[in-house]
C-alpha positions as CSV (number, residue, x, y, z in Angstrom):
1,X,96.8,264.9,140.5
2,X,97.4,267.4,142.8
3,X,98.3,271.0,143.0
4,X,99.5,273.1,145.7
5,X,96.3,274.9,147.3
6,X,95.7,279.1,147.4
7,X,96.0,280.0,150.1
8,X,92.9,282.2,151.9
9,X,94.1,283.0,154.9
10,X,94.5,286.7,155.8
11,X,98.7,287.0,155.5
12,X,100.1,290.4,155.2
13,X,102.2,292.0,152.3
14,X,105.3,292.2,154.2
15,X,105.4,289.7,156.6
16,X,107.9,288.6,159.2
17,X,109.9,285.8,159.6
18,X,107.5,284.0,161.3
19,X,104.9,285.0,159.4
20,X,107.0,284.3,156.6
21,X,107.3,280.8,157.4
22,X,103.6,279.8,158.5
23,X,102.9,281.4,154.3
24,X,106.0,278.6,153.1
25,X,104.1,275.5,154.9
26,X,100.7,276.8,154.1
27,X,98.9,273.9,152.2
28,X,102.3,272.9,151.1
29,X,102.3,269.3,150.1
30,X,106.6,269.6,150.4
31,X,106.0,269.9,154.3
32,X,103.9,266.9,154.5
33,X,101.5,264.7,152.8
34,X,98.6,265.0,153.1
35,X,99.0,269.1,153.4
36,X,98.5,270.8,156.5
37,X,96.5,274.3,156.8
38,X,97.6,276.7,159.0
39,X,95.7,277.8,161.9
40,X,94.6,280.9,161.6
41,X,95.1,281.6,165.5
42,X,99.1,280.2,165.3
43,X,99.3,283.5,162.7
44,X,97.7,285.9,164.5
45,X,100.2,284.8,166.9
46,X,103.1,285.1,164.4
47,X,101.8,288.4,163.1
48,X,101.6,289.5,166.9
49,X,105.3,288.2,167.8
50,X,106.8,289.8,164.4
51,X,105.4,293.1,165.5
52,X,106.2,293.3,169.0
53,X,110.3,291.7,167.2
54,X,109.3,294.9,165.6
55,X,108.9,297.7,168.4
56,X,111.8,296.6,170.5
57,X,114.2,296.6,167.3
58,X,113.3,300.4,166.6
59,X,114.1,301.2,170.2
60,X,117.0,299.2,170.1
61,X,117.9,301.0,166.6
62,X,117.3,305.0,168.4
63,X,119.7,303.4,171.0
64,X,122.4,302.7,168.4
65,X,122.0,306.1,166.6
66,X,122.3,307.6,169.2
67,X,125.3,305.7,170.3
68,X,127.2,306.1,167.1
69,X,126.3,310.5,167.4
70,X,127.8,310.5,170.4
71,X,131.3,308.4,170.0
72,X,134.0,310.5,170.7
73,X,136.3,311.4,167.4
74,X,139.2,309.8,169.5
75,X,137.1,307.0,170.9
76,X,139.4,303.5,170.7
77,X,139.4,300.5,168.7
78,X,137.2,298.5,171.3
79,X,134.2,300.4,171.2
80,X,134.3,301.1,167.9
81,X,134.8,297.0,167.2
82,X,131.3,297.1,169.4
83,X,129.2,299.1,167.8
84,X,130.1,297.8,164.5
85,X,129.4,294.4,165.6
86,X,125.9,295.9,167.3
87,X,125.2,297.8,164.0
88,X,125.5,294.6,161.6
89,X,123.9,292.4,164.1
90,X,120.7,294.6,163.5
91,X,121.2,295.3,160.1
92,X,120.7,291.4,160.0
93,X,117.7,291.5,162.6
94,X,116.0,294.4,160.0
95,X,116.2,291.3,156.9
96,X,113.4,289.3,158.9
97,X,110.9,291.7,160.4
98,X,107.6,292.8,158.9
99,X,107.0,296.1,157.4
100,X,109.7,297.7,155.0
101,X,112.9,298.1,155.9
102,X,114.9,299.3,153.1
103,X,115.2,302.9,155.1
104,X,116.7,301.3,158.6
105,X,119.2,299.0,156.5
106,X,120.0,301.7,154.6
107,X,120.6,303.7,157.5
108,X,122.4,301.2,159.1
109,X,124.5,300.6,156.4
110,X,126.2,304.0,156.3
111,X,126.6,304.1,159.9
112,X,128.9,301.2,159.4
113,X,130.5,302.6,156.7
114,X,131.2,305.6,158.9
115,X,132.7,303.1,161.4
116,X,134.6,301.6,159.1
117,X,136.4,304.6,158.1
118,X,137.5,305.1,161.5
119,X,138.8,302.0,161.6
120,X,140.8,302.6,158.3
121,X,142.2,305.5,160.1
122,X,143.2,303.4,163.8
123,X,144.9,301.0,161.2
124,X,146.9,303.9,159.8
125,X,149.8,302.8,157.1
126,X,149.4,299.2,158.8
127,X,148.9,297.2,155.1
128,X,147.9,294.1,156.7
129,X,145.4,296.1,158.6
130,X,143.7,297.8,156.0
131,X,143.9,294.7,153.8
132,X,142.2,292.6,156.5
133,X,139.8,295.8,156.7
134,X,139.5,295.4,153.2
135,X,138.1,291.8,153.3
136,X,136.0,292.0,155.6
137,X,134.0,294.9,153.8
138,X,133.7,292.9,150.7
139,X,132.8,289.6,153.0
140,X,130.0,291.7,154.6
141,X,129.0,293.1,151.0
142,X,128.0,289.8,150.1
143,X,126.8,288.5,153.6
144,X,124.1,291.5,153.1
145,X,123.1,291.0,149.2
146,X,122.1,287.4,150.8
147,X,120.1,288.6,152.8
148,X,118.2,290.5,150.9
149,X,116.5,287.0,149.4
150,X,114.0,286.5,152.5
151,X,114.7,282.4,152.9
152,X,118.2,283.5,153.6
153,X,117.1,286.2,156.3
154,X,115.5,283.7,157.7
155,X,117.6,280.5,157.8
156,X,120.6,282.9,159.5
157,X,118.4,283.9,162.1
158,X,119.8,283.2,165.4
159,X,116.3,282.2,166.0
160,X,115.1,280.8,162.8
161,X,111.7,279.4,162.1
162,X,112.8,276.4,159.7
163,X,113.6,273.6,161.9
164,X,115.8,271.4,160.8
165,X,113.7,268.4,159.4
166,X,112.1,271.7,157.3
167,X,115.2,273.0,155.5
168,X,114.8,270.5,152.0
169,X,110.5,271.7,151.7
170,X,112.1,275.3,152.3
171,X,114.2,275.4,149.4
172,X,111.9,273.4,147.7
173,X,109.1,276.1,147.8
174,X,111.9,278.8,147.4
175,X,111.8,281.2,144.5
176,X,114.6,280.6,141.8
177,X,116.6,283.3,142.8
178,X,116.3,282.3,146.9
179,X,117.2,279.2,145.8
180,X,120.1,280.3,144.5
181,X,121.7,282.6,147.1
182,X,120.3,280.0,149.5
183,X,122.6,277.4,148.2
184,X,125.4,279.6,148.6
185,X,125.4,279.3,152.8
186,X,126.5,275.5,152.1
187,X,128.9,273.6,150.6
188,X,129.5,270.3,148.4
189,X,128.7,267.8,151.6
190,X,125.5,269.5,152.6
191,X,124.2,270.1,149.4
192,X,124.5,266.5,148.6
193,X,123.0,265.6,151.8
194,X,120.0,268.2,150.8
195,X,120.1,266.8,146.9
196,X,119.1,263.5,148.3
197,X,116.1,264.7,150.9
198,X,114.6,266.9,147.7
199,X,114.8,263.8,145.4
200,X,113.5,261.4,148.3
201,X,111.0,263.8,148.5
202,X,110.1,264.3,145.0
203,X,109.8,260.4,144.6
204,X,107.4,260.2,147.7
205,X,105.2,262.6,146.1
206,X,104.9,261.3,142.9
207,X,103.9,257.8,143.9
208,X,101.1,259.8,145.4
209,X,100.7,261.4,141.8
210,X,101.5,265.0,143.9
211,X,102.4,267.7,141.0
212,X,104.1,270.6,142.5
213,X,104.7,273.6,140.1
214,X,108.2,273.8,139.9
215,X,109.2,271.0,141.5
216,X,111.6,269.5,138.5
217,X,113.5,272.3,137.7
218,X,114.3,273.6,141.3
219,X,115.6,269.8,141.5
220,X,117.6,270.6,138.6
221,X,118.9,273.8,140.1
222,X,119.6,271.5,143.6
223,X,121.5,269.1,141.3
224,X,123.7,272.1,139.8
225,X,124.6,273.7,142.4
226,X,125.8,270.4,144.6
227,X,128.0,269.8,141.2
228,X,129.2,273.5,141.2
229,X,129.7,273.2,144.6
230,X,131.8,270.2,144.6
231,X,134.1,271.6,141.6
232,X,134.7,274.5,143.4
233,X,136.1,273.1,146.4
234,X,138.1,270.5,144.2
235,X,139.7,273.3,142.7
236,X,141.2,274.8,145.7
C-alpha cells in the first residue's frame, strides 16, 4: 500500500500558478506511477517567474487606475468597452498570482462596476440594452466566484500550467469544493470523456495496490456531476 508522500520542499503559503501546480504533481502518484518529486531548482524557477507575473501586473494595474481616473464623464462606448475588457482581463490575471490578492480584485471589481454604470447610462431607456447589460453582470458574477477556487484560476489561464494529458490527476487531487466549481467549465461530453480517464486511472493504480486519500469519493463526485451534467442539457 501506498500513500501520497508529504511533501518537504520549501513551497510558499500563497503560491502562484505555477507554483501552484509543481505543489499538485508533487509526489502525486495521480500524475504518474511511480511518483515523481519535484526539483527543487524547477520551483525556484516557478517562484521566480510568479513573482516577476507579479511586478509587471501591479504596474500594469497603476496603469489601469489611472486610466479609469482619468476617463472623461462624456468619454464613448468604445473606450469604455476597453477598459472594461482590460479591467476583467486582470481581475482574472490577479486569481493566479502569488501573494494575496483579495485587495486588487476587490479594487478591480468596483472599478468595473463604475464602468458598468456608465454603460447603463450610454444604453439609456434602450430595454434590450440594459437587459443584455444585465446578463452579462450576472454571467461575470459567476465567471469570478469560479475563480476564486485556485484549480479554476488556473485551468482559464490563457497560459495555464496543466497540460492537457494533466487535467483528470488535476481534478483528481482537487479539493471537494474545486472539484466542484471545476466541473462547472464543462459539459456532459467532456465530463464523460474526463469520468473515464479518472476511472482508467483509478484502476491502474489499484492493480499497483496505490491508495490515494480521497480517491473514491472524488470519483463519485466525477460520476455525479457527468450525470447532472447530462440531465441538464437533456432538459433544455
Amino acid at each position: 500500500m501506498v500513500m501520497l508522500a508529504d511533501s518537504d520542499l520549501p513551497f510558499t503559503h500563497k503560491p502562484g500558478r505555477r507554483e501552484r501546480h509543481l505543489r499538485r504533481r508533487h509526489l502525486n502518484p495521480l500524475f504518474g506511477w511511480p511518483p515523481q518529486e519535484v526539483a527543487p531548482e524547477r520551483l525556484l524557477d516557478a517562484q521566480r517567474d510568479d513573482h516577476e507575473e507579479l511586478r509587471a501586473f501591479r504596474d500594469a494595474f497603476r496603469g489601469l487606475v489611472q486610466r479609469a481616473a482619468s476617463l472623461p464623464p462624456d468619454a464613448g462606448s468604445d473606450p469604455v468597452l476597453d477598459l472594461k475588457i482590460d479591467l476583467e482581463r486582470h481581475y482574472e490575471q490577479a486569481c493566479g498570482l502569488p501573494e494575496d490578492q483579495a485587495e486588487t480584485k476587490a479594487a478591480l471589481a468596483r472599478l468595473i462596476e463604475v464602468i458598468m454604470r456608465s454603460l447603463l447610462r450610454h444604453a439609456g431607456d434602450d430595454p434590450k440594452a440594459r437587459q443584455e447589460l444585465a446578463d452579462e453582470a450576472a454571467a461575470r458574477a459567476i465567471h469570478f466566484q469560479l475563480l476564486e477556487r485556485p484549480l479554476v484560476a488556473d485551468m482559464l489561464h490563457p497560459e495555464s500550467p496543466i497540460l492537457p494529458q494533466e487535467l483528470t490527476p488535476s481534478l483528481l487531487s482537487a479539493t471537494d469544493v474545486e472539484l466542484a466549481a471545476a466541473c462547472e467549465l464543462f459539459d456532459a461530453a467532456q465530463l464523460a470523456v474526463i469520468l473515464d480517464e479518472a476511472e482508467a486511472l483509478a484502476d491502474r493504480l489499484a492493480s499497483s495496490a496505490v491508495v490515494v486519500d480521497g480517491l473514491a469519493s472524488r470519483l463519485q463526485r466525477l460520476r455525479e456531476a457527468a450525470v447532472h451534467a447530462g440531465s441538464a442539457g437533456l432538459s433544455r
